[in-house]
N, C-alpha and C positions, 0 to 999 in steps of 0.2 A: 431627379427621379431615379437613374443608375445608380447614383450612388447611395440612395435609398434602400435600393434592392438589397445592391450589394453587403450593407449593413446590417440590413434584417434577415439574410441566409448567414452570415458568416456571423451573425452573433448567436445565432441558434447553437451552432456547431461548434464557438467559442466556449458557451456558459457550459454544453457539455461534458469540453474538455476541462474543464477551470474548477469546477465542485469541490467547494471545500468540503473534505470528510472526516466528519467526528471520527477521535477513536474505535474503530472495526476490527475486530480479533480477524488473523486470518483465515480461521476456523472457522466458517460459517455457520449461520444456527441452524442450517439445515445437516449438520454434517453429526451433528448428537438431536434428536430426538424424543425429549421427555427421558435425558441423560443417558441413553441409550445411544451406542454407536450405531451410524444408520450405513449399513455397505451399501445400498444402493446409490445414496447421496455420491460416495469414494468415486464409483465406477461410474458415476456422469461426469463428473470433474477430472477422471481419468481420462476420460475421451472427448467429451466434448463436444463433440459432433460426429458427423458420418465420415468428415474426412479424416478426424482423429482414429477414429476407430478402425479404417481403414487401414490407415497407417502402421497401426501397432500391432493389424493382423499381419501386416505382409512378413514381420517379423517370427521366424520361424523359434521352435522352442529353445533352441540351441542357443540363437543368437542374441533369444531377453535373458537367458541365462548366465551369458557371456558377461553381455552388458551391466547386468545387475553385479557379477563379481567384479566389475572394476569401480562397479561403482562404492561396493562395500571396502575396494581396496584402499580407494582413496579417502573413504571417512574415517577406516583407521587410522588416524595421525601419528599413532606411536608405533602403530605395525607391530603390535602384539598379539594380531590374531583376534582380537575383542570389539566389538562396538560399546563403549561406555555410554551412561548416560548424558555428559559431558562432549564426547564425541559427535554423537547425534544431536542434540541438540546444538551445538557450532555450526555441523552442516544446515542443520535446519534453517539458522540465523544467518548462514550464508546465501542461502539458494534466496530467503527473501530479498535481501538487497541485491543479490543480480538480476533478481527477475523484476524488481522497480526501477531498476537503473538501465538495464539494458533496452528496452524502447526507446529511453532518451539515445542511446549511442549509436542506434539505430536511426532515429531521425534528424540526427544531427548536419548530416550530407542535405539531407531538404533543405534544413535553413540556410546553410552554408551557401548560400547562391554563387559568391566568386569562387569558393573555392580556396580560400588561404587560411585553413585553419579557427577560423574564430567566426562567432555570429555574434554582428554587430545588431542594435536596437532595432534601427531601420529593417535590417533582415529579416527580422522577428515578425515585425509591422506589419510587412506584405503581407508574408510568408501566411502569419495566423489573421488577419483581419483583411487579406486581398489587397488594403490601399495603405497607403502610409496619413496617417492619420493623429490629428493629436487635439488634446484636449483641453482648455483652462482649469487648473486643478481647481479650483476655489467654484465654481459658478453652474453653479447645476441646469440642467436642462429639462423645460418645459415637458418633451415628450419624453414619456416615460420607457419607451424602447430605448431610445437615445442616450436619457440618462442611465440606464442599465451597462450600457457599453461604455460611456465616460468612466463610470464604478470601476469596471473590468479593465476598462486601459490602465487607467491610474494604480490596478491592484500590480496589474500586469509588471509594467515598469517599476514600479518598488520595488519588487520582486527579484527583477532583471538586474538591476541597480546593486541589491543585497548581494544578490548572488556572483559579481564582477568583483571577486578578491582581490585580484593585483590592478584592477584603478584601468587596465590598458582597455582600449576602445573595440570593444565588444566581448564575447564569450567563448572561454575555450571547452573543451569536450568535458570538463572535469567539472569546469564552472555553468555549464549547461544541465550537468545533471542535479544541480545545488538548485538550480531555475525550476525543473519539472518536479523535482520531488527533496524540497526543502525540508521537510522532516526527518530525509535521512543523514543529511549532512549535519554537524556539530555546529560550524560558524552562523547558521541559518535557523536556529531556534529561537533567537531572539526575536525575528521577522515571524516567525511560526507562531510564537505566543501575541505577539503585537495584532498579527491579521485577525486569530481569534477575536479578542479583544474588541478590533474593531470590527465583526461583523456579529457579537454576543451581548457586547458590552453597552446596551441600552442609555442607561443611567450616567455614563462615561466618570465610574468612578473606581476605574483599574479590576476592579475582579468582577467575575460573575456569581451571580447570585441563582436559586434554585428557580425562580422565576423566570429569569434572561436564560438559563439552561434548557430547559422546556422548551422556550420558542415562543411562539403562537400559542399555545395552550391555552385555552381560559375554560377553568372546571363551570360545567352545566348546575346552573342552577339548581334544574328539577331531576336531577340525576344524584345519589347518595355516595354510591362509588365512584371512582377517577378509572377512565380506563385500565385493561392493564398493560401497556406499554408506559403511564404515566406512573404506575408502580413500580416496573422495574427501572426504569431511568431513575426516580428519586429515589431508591436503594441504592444505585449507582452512586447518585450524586451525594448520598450519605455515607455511605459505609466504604465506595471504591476511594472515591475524589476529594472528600472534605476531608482530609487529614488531623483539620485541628478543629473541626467540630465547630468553626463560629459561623457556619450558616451560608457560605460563598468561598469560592476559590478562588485566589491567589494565585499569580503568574507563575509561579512553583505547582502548584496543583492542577492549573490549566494544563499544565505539559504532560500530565499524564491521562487528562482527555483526548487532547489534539492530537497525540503523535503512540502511534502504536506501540505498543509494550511488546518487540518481537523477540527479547530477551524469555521472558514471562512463557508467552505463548510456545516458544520452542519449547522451553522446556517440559507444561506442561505435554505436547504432542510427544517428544522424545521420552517421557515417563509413562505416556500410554501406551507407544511401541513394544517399549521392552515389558512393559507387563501380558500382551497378547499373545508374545513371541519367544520370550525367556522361559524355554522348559524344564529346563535345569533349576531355576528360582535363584543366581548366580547372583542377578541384577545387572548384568550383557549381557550382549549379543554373538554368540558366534554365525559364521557363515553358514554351516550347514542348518543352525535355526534359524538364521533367515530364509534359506532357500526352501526351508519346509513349512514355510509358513509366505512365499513369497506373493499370493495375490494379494495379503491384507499389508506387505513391507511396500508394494507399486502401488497402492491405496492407501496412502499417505504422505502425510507433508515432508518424508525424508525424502521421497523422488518426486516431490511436487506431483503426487498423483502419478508416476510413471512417466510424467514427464521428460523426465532426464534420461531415461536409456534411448531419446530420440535427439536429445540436445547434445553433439559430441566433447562441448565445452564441459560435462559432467562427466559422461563414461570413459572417455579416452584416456588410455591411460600412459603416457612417457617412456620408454623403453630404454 
């Protein structure tokens, strides 16, 4: 019966942590409005909360101003005085993989139970499921909580598995961050396109089709039109994904559902920038147009929302 319990609280907390997530721009759609930039949406995501907002008052004007120039110092990578469109948008594609990556190196010491550098499976086990636990890959289970968790273990340790590059018995901080978020790493797309697969791929005949895309879907009878979230996913699935137009995606086409286009998305963000903020019409950015234009530059994905002039890993600058 304990260890009942135990399974039924830590799988709650497991599934989640574990959510596989379709392709998500990390623009949210609350963030354009009937294609309209919405600044309210910026200045919640700038703060966050009450202790966010806190925080970035205690900072006095001086010193978000400070912060903000070291921060423009360091995106000029050629130090010519310019923010390009090029420029900004690398940062942009930067800050996102620090900011997925760095929770994992953060929680890396939790798993790390002894302490020598590496999180072995067993560490894992406890660590995310409280007991070490294992399962018959092949034999599925009666109760359906249960077998929920069999799913999840088996996805788990694949996962763990893929992710252990040099073979050696457990996980280093590098090969840890391949584990939490396999989409960003390059050796772990094959596992990225395969998982899809296996939790899309209905019909188990390698691609998905617009049907398996949807999901659950089944259009209403006595209804004439398809929702509109049914609308725009099959434009998606038309016009973004289906490249060669035969009707289902293809483990080449899957990767551009599964795994974020942060290339894409920076760039579009870094060409929204400079068009709000370049008043010269140069097409960059100098400093003094950023700074006269600086609530809508900390209201954006170049400082993660204002982010960064609190994270020193950003503003600090090398002397």
């Amino acid at each position: 019966m304990h260890f009942r319990a135990i399974v039924s609280l830590t799988f709650i907390a497991v599934c989640s942590a574990h959510v596989h997530h379709k392709h998500e721009s990390p623009i949210g759609e609350e963030h354009y409005v009937n294609g309209e930039h919405n600044a309210d949406y910026d200045r919640e995501v700038l703060f966050g909360g009450e202790k966010e907002a806190g925080e970035f008052a205690k900072l006095s004007p001086e010193e978000q101003q400070s912060r903000l120039k070291s921060l423009i110092k360091k995106m000029d990578l050629n130090s010519d005085g310019f923010l390009s469109h090029g420029e900004l948008s690398t940062w942009i594609q930067n800050s996102f993989r620090h900011y997925a990556t760095q929770d994992s190196k953060d929680q890396f010491p939790e798993y790390d139970v002894d302490g020598n550098g590496m999180i072995t499976w067993e560490e894992y086990n406890i660590h995310a499921y409280d007991h070490v636990m294992d399962y018959d890959e092949n034999i599925p289970l009666d109760d359906e909580e249960e077998e929920s968790m069999r799913q999840l273990f088996w996805k788990d340790k694949k996962r763990f598995e893929k992710a252990n590059l040099d073979g050696l018995p457990g996980l280093s901080p590098t090969e840890f961050i391949a584990f939490e978020h396999p989409e960003e790493v390059d050796y772990m797309m094959d596992y990225v396109i395969q998982d899809a697969l296996d939790e899309h791929d209905q019909d188990k005949d390698g691609f998905i089709s617009l049907e398996e895309f949807l999901g659950d879907y089944k259009k209403d009878p006595n209804v004439q039109d398809d929702p509109e979230w049914v609308s725009v996913e099959r434009d998606r699935f038309e016009n973004d994904y289906d490249k060669n137009t035969d009707g289902k995606l293809d483990p080449q086409e899957l990767q551009a559902w599964v795994v974020p286009n942060n290339l894409e998305v920076a760039g579009e963000e870094a060409e929204h920038i400079i068009k709000e903020i370049d008043t010269n019409g140069d097409g960059k950015l100098t400093e003094a147009e950023i700074l006269n234009s600086q609530d809508l530059f900390l209201n954006s994905e170049a400082t993660d929302y204002g982010n960064q002039i609190h994270d020193k890993k950003f503003y600090h600058v090398e002397l």
